[in-house]
PDB file of N, CA, C and O in Angstrom:
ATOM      1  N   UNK A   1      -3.169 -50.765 -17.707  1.00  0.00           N
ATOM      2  CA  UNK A   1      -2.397 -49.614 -18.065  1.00  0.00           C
ATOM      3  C   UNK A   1      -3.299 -48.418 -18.399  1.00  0.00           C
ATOM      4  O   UNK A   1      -2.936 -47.246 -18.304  1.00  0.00           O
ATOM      5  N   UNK A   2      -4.631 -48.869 -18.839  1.00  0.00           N
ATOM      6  CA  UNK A   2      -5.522 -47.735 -19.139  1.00  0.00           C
ATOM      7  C   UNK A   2      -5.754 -47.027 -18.219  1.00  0.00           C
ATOM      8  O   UNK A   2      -5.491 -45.824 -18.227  1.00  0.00           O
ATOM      9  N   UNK A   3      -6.299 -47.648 -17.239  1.00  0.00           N
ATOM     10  CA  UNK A   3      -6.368 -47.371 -15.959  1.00  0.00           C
ATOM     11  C   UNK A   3      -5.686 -46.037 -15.350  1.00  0.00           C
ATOM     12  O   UNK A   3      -5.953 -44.940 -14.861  1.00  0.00           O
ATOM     13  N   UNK A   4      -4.477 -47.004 -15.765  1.00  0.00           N
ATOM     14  CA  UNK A   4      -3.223 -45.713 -14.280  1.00  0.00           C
ATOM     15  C   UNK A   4      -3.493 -44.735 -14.778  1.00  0.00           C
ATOM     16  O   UNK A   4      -4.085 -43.978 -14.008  1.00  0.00           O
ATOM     17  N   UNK A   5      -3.245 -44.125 -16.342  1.00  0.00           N
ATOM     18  CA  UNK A   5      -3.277 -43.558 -17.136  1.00  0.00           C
ATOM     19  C   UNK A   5      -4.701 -42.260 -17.032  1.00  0.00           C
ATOM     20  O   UNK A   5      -4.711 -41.035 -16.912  1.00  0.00           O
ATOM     21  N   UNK A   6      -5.526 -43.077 -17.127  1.00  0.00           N
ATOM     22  CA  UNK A   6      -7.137 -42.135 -16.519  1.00  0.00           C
ATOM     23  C   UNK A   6      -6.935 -42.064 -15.286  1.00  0.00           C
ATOM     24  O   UNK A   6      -7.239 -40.929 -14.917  1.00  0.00           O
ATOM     25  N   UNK A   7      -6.566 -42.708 -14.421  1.00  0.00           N
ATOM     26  CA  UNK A   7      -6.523 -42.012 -12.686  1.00  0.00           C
ATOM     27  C   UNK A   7      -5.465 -40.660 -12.739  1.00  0.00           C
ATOM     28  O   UNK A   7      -5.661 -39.612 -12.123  1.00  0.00           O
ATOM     29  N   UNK A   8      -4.088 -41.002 -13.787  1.00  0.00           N
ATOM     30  CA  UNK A   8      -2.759 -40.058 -13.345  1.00  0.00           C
ATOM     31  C   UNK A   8      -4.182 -38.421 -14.284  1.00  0.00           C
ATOM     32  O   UNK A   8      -4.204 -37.283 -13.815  1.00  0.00           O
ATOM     33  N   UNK A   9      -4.888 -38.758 -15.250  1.00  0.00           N
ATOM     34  CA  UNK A   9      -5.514 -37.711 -15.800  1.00  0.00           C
ATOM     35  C   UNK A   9      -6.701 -37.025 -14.954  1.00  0.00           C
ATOM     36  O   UNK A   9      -7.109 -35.880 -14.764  1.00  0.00           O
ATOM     37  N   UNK A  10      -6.998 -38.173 -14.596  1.00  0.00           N
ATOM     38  CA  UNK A  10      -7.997 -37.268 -12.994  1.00  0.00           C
ATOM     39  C   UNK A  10      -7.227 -36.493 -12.083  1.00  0.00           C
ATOM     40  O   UNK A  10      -7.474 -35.438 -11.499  1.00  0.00           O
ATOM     41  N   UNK A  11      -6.215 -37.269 -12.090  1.00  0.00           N
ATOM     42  CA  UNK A  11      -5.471 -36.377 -10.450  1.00  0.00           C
ATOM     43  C   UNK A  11      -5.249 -35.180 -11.181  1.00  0.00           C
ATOM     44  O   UNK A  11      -5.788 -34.179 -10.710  1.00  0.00           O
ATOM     45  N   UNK A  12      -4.479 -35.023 -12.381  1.00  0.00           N
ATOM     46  CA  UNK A  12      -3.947 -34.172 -12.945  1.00  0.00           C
ATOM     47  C   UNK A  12      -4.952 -33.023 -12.976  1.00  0.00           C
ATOM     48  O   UNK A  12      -4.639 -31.936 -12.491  1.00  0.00           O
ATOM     49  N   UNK A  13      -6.052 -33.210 -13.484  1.00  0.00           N
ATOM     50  CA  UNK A  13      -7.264 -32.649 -13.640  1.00  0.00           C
ATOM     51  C   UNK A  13      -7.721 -31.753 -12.545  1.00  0.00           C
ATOM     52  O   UNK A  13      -7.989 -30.562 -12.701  1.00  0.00           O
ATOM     53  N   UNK A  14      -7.808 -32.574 -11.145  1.00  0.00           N
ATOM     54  CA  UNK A  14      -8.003 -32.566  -9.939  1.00  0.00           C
ATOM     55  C   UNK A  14      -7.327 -31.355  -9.412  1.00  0.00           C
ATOM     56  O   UNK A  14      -7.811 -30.413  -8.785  1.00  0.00           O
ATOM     57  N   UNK A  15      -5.824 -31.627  -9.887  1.00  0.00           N
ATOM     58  CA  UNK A  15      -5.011 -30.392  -9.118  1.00  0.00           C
ATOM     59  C   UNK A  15      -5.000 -29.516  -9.736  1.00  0.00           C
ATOM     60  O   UNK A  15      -4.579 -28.544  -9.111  1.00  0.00           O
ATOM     61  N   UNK A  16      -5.416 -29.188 -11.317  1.00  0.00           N
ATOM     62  CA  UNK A  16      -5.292 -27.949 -12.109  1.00  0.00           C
ATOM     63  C   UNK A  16      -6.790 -26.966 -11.469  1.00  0.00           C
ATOM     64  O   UNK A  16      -6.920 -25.752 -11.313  1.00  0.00           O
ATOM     65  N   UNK A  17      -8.063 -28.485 -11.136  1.00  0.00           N
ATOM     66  CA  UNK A  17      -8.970 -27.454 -10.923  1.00  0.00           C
ATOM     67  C   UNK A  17      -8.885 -26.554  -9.319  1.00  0.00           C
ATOM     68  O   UNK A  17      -9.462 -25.554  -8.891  1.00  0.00           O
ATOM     69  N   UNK A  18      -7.903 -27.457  -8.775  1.00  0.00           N
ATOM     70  CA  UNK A  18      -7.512 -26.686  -6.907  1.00  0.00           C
ATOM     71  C   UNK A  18      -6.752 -25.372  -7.295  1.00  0.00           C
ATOM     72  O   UNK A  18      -6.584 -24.459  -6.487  1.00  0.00           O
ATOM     73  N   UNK A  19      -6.235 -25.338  -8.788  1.00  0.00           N
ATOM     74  CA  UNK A  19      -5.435 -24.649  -8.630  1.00  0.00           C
ATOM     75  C   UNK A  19      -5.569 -23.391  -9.510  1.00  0.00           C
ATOM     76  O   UNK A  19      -4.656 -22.566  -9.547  1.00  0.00           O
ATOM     77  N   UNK A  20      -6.512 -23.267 -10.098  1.00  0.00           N
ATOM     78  CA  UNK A  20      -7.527 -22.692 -10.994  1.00  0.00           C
ATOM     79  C   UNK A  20      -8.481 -21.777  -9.881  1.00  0.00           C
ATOM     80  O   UNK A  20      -8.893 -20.619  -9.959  1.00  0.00           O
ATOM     81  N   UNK A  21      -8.596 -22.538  -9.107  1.00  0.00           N
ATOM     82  CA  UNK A  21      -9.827 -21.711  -8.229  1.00  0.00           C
ATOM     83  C   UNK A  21      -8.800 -20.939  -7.041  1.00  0.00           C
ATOM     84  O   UNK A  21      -9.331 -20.063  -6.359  1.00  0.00           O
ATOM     85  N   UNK A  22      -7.622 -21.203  -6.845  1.00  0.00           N
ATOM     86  CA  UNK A  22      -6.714 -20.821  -6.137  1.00  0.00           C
ATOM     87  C   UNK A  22      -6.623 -19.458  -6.966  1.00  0.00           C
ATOM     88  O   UNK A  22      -6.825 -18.399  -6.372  1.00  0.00           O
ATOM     89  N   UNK A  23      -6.315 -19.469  -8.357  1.00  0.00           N
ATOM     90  CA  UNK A  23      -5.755 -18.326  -8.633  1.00  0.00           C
ATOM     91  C   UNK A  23      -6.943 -17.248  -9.172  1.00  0.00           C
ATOM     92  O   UNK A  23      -6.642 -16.069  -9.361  1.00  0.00           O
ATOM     93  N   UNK A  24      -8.256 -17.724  -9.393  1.00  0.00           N
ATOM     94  CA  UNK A  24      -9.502 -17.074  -9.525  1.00  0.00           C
ATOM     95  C   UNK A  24      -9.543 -16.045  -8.042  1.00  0.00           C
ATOM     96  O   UNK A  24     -10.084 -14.940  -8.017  1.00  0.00           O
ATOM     97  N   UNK A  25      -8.909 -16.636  -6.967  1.00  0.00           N
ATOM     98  CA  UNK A  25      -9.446 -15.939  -5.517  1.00  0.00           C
ATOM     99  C   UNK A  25      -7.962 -14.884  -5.463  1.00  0.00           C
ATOM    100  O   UNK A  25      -7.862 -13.891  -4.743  1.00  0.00           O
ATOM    101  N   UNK A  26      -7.067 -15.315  -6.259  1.00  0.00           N
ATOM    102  CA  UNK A  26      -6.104 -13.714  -6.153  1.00  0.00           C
ATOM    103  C   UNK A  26      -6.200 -12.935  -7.186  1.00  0.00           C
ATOM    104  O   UNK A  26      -5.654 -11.833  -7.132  1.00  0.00           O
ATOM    105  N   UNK A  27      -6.946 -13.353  -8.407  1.00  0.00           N
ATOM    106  CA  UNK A  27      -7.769 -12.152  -8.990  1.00  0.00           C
ATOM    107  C   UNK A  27      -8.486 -11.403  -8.541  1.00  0.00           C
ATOM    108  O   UNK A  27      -8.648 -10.198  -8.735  1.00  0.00           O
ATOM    109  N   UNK A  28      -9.181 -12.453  -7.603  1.00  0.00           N
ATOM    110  CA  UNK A  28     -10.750 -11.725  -7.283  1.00  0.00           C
ATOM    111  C   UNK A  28      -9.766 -10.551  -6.007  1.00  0.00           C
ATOM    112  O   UNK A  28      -9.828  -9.326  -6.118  1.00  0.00           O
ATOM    113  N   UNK A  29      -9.190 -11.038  -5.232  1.00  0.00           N
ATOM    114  CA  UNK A  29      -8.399 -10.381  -3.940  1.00  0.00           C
ATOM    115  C   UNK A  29      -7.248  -9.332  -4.649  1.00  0.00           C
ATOM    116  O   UNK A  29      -6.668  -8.491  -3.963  1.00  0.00           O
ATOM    117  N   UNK A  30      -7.017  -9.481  -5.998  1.00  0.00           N
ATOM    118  CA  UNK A  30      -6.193  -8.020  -6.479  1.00  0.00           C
ATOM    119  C   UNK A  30      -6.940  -7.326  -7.255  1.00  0.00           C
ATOM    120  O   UNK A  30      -6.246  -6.506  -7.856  1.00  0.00           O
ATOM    121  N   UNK A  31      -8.329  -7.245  -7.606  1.00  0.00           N
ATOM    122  CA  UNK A  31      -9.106  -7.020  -8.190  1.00  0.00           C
ATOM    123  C   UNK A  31      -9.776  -5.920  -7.004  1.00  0.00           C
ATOM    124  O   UNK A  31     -10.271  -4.793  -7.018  1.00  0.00           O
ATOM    125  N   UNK A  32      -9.588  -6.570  -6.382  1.00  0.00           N
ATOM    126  CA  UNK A  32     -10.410  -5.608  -5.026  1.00  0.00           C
ATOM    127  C   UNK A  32      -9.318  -4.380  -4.513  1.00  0.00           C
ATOM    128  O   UNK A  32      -9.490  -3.190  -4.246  1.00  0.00           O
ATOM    129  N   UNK A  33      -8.264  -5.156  -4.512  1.00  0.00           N
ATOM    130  CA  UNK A  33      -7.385  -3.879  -4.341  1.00  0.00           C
ATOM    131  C   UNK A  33      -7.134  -2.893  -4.981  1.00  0.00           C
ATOM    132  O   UNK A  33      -6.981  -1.783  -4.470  1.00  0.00           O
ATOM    133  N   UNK A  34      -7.051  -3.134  -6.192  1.00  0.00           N
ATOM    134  CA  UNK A  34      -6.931  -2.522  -7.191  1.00  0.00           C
ATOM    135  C   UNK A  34      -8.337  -1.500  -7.046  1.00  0.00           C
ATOM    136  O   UNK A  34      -8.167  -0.325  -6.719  1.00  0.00           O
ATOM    137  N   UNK A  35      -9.199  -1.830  -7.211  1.00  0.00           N
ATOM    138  CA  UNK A  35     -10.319  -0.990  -6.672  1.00  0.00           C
ATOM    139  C   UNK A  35     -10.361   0.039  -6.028  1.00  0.00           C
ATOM    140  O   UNK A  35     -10.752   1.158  -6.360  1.00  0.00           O
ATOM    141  N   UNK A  36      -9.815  -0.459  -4.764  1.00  0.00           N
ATOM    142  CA  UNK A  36      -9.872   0.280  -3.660  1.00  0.00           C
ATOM    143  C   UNK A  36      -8.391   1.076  -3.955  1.00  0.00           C
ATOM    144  O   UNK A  36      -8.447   2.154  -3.364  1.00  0.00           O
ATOM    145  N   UNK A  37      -7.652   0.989  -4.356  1.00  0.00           N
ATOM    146  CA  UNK A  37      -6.369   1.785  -4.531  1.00  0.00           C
ATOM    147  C   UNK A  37      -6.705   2.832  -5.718  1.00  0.00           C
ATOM    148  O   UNK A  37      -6.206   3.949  -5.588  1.00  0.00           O
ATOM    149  N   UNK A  38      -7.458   2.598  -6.803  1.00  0.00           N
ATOM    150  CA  UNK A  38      -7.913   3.724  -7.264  1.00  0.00           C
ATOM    151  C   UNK A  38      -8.744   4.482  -6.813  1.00  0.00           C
ATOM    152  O   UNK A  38      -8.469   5.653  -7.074  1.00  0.00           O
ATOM    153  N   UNK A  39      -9.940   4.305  -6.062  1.00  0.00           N
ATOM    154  CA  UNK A  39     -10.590   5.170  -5.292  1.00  0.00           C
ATOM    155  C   UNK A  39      -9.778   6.508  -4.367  1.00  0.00           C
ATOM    156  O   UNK A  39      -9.840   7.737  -4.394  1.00  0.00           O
ATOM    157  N   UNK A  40      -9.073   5.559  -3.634  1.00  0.00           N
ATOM    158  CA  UNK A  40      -7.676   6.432  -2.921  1.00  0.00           C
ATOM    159  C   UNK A  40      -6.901   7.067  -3.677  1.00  0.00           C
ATOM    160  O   UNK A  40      -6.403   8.141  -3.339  1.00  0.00           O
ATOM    161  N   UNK A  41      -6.723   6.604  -4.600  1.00  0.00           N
ATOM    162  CA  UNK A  41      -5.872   7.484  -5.869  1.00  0.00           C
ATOM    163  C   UNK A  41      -6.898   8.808  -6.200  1.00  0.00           C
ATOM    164  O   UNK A  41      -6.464   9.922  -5.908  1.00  0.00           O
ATOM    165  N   UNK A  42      -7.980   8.718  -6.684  1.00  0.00           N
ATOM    166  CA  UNK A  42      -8.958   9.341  -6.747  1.00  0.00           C
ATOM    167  C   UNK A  42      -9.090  10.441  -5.951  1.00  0.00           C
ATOM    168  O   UNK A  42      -8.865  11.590  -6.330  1.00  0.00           O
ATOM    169  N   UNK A  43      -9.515  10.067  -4.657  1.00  0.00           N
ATOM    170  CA  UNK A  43      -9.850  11.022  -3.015  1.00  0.00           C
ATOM    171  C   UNK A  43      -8.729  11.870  -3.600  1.00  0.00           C
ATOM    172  O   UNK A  43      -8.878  12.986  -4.100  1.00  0.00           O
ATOM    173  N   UNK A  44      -7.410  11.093  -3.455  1.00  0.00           N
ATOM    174  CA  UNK A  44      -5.475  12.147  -3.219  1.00  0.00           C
ATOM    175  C   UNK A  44      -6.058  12.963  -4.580  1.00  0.00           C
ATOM    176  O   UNK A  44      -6.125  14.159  -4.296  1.00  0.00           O
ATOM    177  N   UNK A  45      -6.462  12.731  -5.842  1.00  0.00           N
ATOM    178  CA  UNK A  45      -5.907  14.001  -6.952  1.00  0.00           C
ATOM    179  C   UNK A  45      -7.127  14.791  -6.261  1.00  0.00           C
ATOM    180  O   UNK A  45      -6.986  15.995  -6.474  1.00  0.00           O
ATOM    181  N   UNK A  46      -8.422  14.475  -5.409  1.00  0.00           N
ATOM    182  CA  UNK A  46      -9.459  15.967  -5.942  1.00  0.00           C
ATOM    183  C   UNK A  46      -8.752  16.686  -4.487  1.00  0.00           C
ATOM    184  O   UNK A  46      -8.886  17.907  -4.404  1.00  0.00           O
ATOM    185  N   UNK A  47      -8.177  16.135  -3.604  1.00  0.00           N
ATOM    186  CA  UNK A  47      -7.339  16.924  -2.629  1.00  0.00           C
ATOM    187  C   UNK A  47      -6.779  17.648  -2.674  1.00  0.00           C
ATOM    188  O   UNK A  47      -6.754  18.713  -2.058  1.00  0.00           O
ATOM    189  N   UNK A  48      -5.673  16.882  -4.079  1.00  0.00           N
ATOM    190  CA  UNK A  48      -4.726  18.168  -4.697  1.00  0.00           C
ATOM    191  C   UNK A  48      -4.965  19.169  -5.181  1.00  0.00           C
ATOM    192  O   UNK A  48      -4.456  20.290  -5.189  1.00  0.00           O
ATOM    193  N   UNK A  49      -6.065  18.553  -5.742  1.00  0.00           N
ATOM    194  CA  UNK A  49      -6.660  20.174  -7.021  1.00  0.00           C
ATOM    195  C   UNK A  49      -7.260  20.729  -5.673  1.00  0.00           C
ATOM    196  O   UNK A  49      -6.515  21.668  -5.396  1.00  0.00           O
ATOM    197  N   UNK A  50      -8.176  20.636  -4.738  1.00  0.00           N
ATOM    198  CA  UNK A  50      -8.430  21.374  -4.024  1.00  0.00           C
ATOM    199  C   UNK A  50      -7.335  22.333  -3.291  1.00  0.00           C
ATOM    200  O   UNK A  50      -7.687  23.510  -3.216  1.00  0.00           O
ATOM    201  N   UNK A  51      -5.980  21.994  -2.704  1.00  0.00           N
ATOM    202  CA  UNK A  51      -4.981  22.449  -2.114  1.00  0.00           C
ATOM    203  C   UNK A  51      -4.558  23.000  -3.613  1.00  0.00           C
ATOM    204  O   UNK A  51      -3.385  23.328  -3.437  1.00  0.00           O
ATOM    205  N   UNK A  52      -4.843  23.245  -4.829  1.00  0.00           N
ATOM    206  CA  UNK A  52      -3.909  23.753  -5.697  1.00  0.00           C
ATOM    207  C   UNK A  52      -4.997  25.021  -5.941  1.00  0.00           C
ATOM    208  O   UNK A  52      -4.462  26.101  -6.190  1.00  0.00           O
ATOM    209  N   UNK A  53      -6.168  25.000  -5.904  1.00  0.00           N
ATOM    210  CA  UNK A  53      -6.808  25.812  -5.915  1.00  0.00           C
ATOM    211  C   UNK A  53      -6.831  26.988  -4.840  1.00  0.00           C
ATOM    212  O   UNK A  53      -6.946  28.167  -5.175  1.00  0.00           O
ATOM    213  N   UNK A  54      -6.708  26.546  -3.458  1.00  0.00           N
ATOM    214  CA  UNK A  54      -6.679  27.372  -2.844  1.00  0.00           C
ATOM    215  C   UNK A  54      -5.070  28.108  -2.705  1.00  0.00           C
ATOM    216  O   UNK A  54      -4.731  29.285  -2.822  1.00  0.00           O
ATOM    217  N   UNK A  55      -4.706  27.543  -2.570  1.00  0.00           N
ATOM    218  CA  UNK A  55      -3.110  28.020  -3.215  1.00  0.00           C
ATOM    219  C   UNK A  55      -3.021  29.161  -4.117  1.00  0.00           C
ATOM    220  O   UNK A  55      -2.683  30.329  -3.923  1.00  0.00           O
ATOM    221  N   UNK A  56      -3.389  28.563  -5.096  1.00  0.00           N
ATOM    222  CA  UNK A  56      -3.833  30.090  -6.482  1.00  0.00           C
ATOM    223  C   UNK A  56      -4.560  31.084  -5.401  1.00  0.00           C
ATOM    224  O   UNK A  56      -4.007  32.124  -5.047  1.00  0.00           O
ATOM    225  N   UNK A  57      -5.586  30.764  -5.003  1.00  0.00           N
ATOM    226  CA  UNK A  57      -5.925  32.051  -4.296  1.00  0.00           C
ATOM    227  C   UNK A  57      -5.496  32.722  -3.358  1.00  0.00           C
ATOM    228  O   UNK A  57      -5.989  33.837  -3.188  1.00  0.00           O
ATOM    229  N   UNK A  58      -4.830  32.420  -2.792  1.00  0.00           N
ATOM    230  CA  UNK A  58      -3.588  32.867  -1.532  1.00  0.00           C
ATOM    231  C   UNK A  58      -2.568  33.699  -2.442  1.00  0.00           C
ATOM    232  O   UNK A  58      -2.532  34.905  -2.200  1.00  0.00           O
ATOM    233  N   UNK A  59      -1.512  33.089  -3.726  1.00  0.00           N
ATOM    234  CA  UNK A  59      -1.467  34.021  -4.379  1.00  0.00           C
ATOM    235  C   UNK A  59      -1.992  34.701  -5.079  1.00  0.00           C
ATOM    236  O   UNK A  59      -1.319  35.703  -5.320  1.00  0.00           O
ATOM    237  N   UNK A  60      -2.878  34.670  -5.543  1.00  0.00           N
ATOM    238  CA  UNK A  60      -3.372  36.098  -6.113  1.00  0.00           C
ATOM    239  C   UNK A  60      -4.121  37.101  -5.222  1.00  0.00           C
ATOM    240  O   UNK A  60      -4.798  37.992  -5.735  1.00  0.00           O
ATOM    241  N   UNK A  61      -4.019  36.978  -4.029  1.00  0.00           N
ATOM    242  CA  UNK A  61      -4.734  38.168  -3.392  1.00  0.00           C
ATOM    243  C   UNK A  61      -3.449  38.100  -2.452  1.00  0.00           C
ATOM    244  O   UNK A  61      -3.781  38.240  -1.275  1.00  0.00           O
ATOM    245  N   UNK A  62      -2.298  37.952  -2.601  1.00  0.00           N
ATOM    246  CA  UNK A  62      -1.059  38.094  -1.996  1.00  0.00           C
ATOM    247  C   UNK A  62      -0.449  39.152  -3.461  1.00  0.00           C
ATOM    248  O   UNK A  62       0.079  40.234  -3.206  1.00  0.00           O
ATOM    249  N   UNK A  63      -0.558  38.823  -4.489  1.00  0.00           N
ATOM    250  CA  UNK A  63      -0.011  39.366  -5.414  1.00  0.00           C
ATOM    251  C   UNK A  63      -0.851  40.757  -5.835  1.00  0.00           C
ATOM    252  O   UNK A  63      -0.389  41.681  -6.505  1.00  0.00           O
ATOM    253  N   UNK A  64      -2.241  40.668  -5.254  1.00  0.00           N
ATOM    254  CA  UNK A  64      -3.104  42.273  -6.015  1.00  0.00           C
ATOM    255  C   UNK A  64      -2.530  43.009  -4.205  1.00  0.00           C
ATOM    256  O   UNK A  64      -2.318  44.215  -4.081  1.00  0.00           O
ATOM    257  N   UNK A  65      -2.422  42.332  -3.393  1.00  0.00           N
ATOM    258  CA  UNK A  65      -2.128  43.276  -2.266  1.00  0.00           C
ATOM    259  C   UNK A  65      -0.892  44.094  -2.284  1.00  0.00           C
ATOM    260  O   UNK A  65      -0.706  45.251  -1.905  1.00  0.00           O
ATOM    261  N   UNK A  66       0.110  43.007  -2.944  1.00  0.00           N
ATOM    262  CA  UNK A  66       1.876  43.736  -3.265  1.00  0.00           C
ATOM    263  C   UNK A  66       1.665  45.078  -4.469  1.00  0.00           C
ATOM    264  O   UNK A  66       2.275  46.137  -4.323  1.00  0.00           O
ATOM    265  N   UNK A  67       0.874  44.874  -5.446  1.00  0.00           N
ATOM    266  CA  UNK A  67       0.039  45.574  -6.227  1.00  0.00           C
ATOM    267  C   UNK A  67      -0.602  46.827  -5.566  1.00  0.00           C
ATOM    268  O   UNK A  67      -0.154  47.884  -6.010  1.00  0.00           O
ATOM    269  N   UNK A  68      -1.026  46.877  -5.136  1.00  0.00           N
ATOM    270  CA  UNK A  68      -1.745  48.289  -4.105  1.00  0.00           C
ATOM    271  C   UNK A  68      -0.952  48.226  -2.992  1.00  0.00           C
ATOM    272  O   UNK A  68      -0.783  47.128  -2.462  1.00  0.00           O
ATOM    273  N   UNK A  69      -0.301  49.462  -2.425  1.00  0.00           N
ATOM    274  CA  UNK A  69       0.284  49.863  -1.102  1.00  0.00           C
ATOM    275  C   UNK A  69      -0.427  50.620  -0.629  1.00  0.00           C
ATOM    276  O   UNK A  69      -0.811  51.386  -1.513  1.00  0.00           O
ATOM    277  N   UNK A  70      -0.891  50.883   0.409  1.00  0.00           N
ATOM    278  CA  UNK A  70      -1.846  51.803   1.148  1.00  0.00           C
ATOM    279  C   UNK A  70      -1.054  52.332   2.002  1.00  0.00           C
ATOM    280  O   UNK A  70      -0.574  51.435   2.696  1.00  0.00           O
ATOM    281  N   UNK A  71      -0.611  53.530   2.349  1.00  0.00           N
ATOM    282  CA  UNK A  71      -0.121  54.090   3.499  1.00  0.00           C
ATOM    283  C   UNK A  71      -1.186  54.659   4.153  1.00  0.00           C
ATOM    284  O   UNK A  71      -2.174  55.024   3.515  1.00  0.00           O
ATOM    285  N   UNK A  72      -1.076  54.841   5.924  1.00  0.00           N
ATOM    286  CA  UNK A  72      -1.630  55.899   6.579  1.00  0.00           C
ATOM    287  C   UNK A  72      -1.270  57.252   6.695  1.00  0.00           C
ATOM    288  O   UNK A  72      -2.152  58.110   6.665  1.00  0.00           O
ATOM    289  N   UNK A  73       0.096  57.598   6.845  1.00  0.00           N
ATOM    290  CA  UNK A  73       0.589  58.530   6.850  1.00  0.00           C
ATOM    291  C   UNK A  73       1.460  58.832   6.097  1.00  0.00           C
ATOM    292  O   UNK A  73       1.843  57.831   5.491  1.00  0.00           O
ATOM    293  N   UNK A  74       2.140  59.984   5.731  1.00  0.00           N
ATOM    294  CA  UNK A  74       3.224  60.347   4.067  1.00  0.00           C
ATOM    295  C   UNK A  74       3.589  61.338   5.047  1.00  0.00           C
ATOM    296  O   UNK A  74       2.869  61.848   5.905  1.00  0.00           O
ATOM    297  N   UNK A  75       5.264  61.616   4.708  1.00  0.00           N
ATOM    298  CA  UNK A  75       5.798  62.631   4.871  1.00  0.00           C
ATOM    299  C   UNK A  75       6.533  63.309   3.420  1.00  0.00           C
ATOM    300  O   UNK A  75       7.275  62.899   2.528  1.00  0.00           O
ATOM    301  N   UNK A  76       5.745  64.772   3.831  1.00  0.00           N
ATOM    302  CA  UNK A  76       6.484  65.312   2.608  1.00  0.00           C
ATOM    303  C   UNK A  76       7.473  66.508   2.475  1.00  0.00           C
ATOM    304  O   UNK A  76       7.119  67.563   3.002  1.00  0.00           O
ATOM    305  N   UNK A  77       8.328  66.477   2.015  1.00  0.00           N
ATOM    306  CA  UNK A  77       9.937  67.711   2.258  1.00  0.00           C
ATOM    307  C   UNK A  77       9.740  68.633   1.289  1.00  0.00           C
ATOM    308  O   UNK A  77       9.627  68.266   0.119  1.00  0.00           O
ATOM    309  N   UNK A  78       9.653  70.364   1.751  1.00  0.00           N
ATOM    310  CA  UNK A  78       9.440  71.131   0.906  1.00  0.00           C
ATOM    311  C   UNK A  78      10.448  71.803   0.702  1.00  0.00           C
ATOM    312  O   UNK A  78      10.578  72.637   1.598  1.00  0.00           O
ATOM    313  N   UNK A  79      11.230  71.849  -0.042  1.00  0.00           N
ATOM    314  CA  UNK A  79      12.571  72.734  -0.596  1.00  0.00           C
ATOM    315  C   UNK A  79      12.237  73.837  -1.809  1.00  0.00           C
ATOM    316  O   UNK A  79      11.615  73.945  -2.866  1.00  0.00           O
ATOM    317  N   UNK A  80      12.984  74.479  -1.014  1.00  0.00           N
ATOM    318  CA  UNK A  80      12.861  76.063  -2.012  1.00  0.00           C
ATOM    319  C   UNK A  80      14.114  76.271  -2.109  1.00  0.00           C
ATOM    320  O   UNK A  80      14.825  76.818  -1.266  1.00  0.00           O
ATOM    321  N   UNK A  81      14.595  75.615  -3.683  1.00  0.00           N
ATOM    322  CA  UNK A  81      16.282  75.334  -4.228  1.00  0.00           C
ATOM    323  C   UNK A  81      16.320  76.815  -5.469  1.00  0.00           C
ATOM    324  O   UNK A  81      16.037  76.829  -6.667  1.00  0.00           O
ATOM    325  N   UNK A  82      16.579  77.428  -4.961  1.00  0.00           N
ATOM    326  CA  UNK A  82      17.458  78.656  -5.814  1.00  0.00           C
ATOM    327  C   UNK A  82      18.617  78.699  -6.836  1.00  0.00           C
ATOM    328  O   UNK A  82      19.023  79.779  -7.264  1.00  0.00           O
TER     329      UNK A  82
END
């Protein structure tokens, strides 16, 4: 009876360690993703700030241009009101 008992604790043993190293390799495999998905996360925000930066500058030299009007030519009406 001792026996069965230490074999059923080996097997037992046996399959926790198959199954231990099973779940060590989807750490290690979401660990990597995770990695690599922040990097990409990373790249996308300095993109944004780059596209948010140039943005600002599109308006503001859209906004100092609405700011100054330059004409070439003016017409001007001279009335002599009595």
């Amino acid at each position: 009876m001792e026996m069965s008992k230490e074999k059923e604790l080996l097997k037992r043993i046996s399959e926790l360690v198959k199954q231990n190293k099973s779940l060590q390799e989807q750490v290690r495999t979401l660990s990597d993703e995770n990695e690599k998905l922040f990097l990409k996360n990373e790249k996308n925000k300095n993109l944004l700030a780059k596209l948010r930066v140039t943005d600002e500058d599109k308006k503001s030299s859209l906004e100092g241009a609405s700011k100054h009007l330059k004409f070439k030519m003016a017409t001007v009406l001279f009335a002599d009101i009595q």
